[in-house]
N, C-alpha and C positions, 0 to 999 in steps of 0.2 A: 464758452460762457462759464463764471467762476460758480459756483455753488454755492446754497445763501449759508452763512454760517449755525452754528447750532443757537445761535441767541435768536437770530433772524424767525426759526422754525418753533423756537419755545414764546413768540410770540403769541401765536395763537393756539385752541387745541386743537390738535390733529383729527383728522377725519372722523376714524373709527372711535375715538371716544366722544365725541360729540353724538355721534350717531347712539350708540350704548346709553348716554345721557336721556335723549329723546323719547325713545325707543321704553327706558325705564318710567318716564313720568307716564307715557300712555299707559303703560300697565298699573299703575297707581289709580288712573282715571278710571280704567274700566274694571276694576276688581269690585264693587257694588256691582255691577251690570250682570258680571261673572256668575255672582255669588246669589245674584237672584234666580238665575238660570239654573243653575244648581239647587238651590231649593225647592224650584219650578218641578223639576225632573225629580229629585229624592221623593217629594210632595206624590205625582204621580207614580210613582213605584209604585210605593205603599199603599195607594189605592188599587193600584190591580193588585197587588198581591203576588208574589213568586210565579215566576213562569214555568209550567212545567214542562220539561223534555218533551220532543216531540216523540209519540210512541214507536217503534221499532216495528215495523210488518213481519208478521210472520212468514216463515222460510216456506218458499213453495217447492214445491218438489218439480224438477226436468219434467218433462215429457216424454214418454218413451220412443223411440229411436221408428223411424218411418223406415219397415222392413218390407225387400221386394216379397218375402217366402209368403207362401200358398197357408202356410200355418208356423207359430213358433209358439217357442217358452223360453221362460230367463227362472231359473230355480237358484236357493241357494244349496251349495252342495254338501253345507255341513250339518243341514237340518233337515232338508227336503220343501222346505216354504213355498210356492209358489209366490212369485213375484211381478211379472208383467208377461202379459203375450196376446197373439191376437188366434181365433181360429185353433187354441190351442188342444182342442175337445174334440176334434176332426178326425175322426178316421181316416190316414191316406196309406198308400202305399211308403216303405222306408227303406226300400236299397238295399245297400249293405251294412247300412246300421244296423240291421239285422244282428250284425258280427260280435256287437255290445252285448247280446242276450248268449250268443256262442260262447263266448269269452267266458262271463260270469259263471253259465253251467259248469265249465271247464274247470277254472279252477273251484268251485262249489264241490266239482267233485276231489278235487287233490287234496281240498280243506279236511274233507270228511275221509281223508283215506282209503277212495274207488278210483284213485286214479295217482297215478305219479308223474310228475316234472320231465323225468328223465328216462321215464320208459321209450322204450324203442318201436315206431312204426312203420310199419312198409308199405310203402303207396303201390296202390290197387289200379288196376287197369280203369277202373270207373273212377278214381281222382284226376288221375292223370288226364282223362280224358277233358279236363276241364281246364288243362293247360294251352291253349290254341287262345288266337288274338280276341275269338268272340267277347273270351270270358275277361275279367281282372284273374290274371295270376302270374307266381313267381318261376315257374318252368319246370315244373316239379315231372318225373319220370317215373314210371312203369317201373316197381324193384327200388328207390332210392329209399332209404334208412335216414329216418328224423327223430328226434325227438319228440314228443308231445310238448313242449316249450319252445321249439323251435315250427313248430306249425301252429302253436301260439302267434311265436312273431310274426310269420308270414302272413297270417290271418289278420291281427289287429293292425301293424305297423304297414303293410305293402297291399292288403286288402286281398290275399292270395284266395279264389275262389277255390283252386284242387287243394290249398291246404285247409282250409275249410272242411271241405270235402271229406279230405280224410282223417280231418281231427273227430267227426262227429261219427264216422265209419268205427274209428276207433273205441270209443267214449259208447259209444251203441253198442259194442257189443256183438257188430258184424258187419261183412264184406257188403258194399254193394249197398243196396236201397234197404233192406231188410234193417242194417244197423244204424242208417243216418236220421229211417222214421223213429227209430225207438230213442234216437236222441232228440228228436224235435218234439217227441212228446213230453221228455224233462224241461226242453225248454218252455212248453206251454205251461207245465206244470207249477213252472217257476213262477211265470208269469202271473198264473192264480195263485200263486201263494203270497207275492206282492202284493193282490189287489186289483191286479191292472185288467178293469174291464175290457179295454177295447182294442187288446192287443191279442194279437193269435198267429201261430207261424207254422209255415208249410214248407220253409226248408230254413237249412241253419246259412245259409247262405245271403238270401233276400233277394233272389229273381221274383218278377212280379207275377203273382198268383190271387185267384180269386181266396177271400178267407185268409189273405197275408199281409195284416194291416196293424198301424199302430197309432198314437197320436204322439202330439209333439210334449205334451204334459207326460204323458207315462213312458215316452220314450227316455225323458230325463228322471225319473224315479229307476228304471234301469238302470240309469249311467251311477246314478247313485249309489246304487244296493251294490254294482260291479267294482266302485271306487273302493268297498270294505277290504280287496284283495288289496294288499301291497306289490302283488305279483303282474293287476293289471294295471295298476297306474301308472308301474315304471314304465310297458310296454306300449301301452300307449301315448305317454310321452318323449317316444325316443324316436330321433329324425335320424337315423342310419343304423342299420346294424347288417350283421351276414350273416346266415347260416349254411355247414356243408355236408354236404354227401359223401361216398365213397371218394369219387372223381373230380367235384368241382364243387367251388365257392359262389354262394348265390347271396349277391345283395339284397338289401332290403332299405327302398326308399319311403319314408314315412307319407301317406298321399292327403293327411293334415297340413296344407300351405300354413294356417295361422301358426304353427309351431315356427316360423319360419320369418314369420312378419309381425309378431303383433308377442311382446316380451312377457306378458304374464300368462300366456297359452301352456298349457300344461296337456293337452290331450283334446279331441279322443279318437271320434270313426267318422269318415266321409262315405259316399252313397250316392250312387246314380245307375236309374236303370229309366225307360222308356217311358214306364206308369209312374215311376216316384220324381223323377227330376234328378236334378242336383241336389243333395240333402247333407248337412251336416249337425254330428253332435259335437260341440265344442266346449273345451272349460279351462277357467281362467283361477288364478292364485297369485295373490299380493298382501302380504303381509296375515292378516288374521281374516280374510275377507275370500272367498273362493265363487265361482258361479258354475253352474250347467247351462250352456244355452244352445235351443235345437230350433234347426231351421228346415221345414221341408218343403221341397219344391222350388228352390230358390237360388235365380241367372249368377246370383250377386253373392253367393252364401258366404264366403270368405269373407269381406266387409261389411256384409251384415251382419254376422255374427260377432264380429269385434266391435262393435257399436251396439250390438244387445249387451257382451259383456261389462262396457267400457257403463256401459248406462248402470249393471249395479254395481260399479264401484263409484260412480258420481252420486248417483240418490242413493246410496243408502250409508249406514254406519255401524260394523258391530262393537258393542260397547257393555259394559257391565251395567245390568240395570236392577240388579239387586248386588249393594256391595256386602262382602265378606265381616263381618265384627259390629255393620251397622247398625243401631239400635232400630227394632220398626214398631215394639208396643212395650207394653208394661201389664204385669197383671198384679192385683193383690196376692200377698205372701198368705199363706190360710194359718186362720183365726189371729192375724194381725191388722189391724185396722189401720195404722198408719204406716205401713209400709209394701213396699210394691218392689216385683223383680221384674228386672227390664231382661228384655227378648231381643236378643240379636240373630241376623244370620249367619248359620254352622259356613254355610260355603259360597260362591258367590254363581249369579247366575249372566249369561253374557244372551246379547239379542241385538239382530239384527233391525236397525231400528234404522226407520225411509225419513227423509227428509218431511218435516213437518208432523210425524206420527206421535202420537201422545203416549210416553210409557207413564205405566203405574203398575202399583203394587197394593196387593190385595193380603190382609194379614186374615190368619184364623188361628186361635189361642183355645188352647182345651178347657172345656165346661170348671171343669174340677180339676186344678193342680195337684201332683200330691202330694205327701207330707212333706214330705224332705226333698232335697234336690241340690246337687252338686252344679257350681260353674258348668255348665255345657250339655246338662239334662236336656233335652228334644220336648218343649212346653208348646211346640203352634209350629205353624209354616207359614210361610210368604210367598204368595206366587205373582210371577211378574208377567204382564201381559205388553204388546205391544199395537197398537193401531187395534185396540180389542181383543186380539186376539193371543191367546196363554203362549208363552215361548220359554217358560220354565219356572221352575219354585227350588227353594231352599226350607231344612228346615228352621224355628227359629230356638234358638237352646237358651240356659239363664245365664244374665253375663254374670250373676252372682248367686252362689247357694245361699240355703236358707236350713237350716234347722228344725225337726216336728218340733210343734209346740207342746210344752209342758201340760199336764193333766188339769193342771193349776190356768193354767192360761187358756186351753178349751172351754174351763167352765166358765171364766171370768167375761172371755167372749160370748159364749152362750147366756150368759147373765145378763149383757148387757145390753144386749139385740134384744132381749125382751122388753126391758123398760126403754130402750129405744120406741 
């Protein structure tokens, strides 16, 4: 079949502009129609009025974490805050957590220069004896030569009861029962010097004993007060280490699993005996955020305790709640009436602040400036609170000096306040 020629095809117009033709007259027809509608609509705008955003719900805070233990706490470790827990006021037995309050005395004393790192002990017939599968310990013998840092480790890291034994045999002062009591009375000692009502110990070890009790809240202000050593944080955050003897190399396996499973575990002591349970103290570190969390009496304690942890790094935030150079008042300059020095903060203050908690800042400015005052004079303080409660102050200094005023200009002021 021949194909119609190009005259044949410019006969008529092609589809698609006819259609484009169409198509544009209707749009001609209904641009009134359009244009009312649009009126219609501009019209009703303007009668509501601007719509405003719908408002943003305040951030609620997690829930804390559904823990099997008998009692817990979740502290922060750089202030001592208490933060969430259940039961935490409970007198129970604590195992070998016990070892956190050994520990502390220990190096307390190496602090203060009663004791040395590297002194040399010789395990006594009564440590040793505590080497047998009853106990927790590292197999320590009748005669073997340790150091006082090395029965450290054995103690915090492997949970070694004979070296327990004979750190506090040591540290006491004598062989046998005579020197371990006089060390467990440092560690009560401690204890009340802390504060900690409800804690009390009858051996440095933590077999269950009537009168050898603590809770899970002052358990973790110990771990605290023990964290000031740099000596035990390293020790109890270290999953292997050895120590040796004349004759033989004795490992040292850390018996904290969360150092093991759970990546921001930093420390500390595990604990189980017959009356306490499974117990552990655990603490966590990520970035500027740290936690204490203690669980006693509990099937679960390894995942519970990482889900205590895991909860104050999800609710909470720490953050600068009074910044550094910030302006927060102004006072009048004395005997100037139209001018004022504004009050910044000298340093800045940081707080842990929970999900949904309201900070604020609370200014106080002295009665009477006085005469003169140089850039970064100390004029008032700022204290920051958070969920109500004070988590620190700054003072507040002038961000600009000022000059006494002239003889001439007291009286001029004092002149003027009269016929005022």
């Amino acid at each position: 079949m021949k194909a119609p020629s190009p005259k044949t095809r410019a006969g008529r117009p092609p589809f698609r502009l006819a259609t484009r033709a169409l198509l544009a007259s209707l749009v001609l027809l209904a641009l009134p129609l359009f244009a009312g509608t649009e009126e219609a609509a501009s019209q009703q705008t303007t009668a509501q009025g601007p719509q405003e955003p719908p408002a943003e719900a305040a951030p609620v805070a997690p829930p804390p974490p559904e823990v099997t233990a008998r009692a817990w706490a979740l502290v922060d470790l750089q202030t001592g805050e208490y933060l969430a827990g259940e039961g935490e006021d409970r007198r129970l037995s604590m195992a070998s957590t016990t070892k956190v309050m050994t520990g502390l005395v220990a190096f307390e004393m190496v602090e203060e220069g009663r004791a040395n790192l590297d002194e040399e002990v010789v395990i006594s017939a009564e440590a040793a004896s505590y080497a047998v599968p009853a106990y927790s310990n590292v197999g320590l013998f009748e005669g073997d030569v340790l150091t006082v840092c090395e029965l450290l480790m054995a103690t915090m890291i492997s949970s070694g009861d004979d070296a327990a034994y004979a750190l506090a045999e040591h540290l006491g002062g004598g062989v046998g029962d005579a020197g371990v009591a006089r060390f467990v009375a440092m560690m009560n000692e401690k204890a009340e010097g802390l504060g900690l009502e409800d804690t009390r110990f009858e051996n440095p070890i933590g077999f269950d004993a009537e009168g050898h009790h603590t809770t899970a809240r002052e358990l973790a202000r110990t771990t605290i007060a023990a964290y000031e050593y740099p000596g035990f944080a390293e020790i109890v955050g270290t999953e292997e280490a050895s120590i040796a003897t004349a004759d033989r190399e004795i490992p040292l396996q850390n018996t904290n699993e969360l150092l093991y499973v759970y990546g921001p575990a930093i420390g500390v002591k595990t604990g189980t005996t017959p009356g306490a349970g499974p117990s552990l103290v655990s603490a966590a570190l990520s970035e500027d955020e740290s936690y204490v969390a203690v669980v006693l009496d509990d099937e679960d304690r390894f995942n519970d305790s990482a889900e205590v942890l895991e909860h104050g790094f999800v609710a909470h935030d720490r953050r600068e709640v009074v910044l550094e150079g910030e302006r927060y008042a102004e006072a009048p300059v004395p005997y100037r009436r139209d001018r004022e020095v504004g009050l910044v903060a000298e340093e800045p203050v940081q707080g842990l602040v929970g999900t949904g908690e309201a900070v604020e800042q609370r200014v106080e400015v002295m009665d009477e400036l006085p005469p003169e005052a140089r850039p970064g004079t100390r004029l008032g303080r700022v204290e920051a609170y958070v969920g109500g409660e004070k988590v620190g102050e700054s003072a507040l200094v002038a961000q600009d000096g000022y000059e006494e005023a002239s003889i001439f200009r007291k009286v001029w002021y004092t002149a003027g306040g009269i016929f005022e």
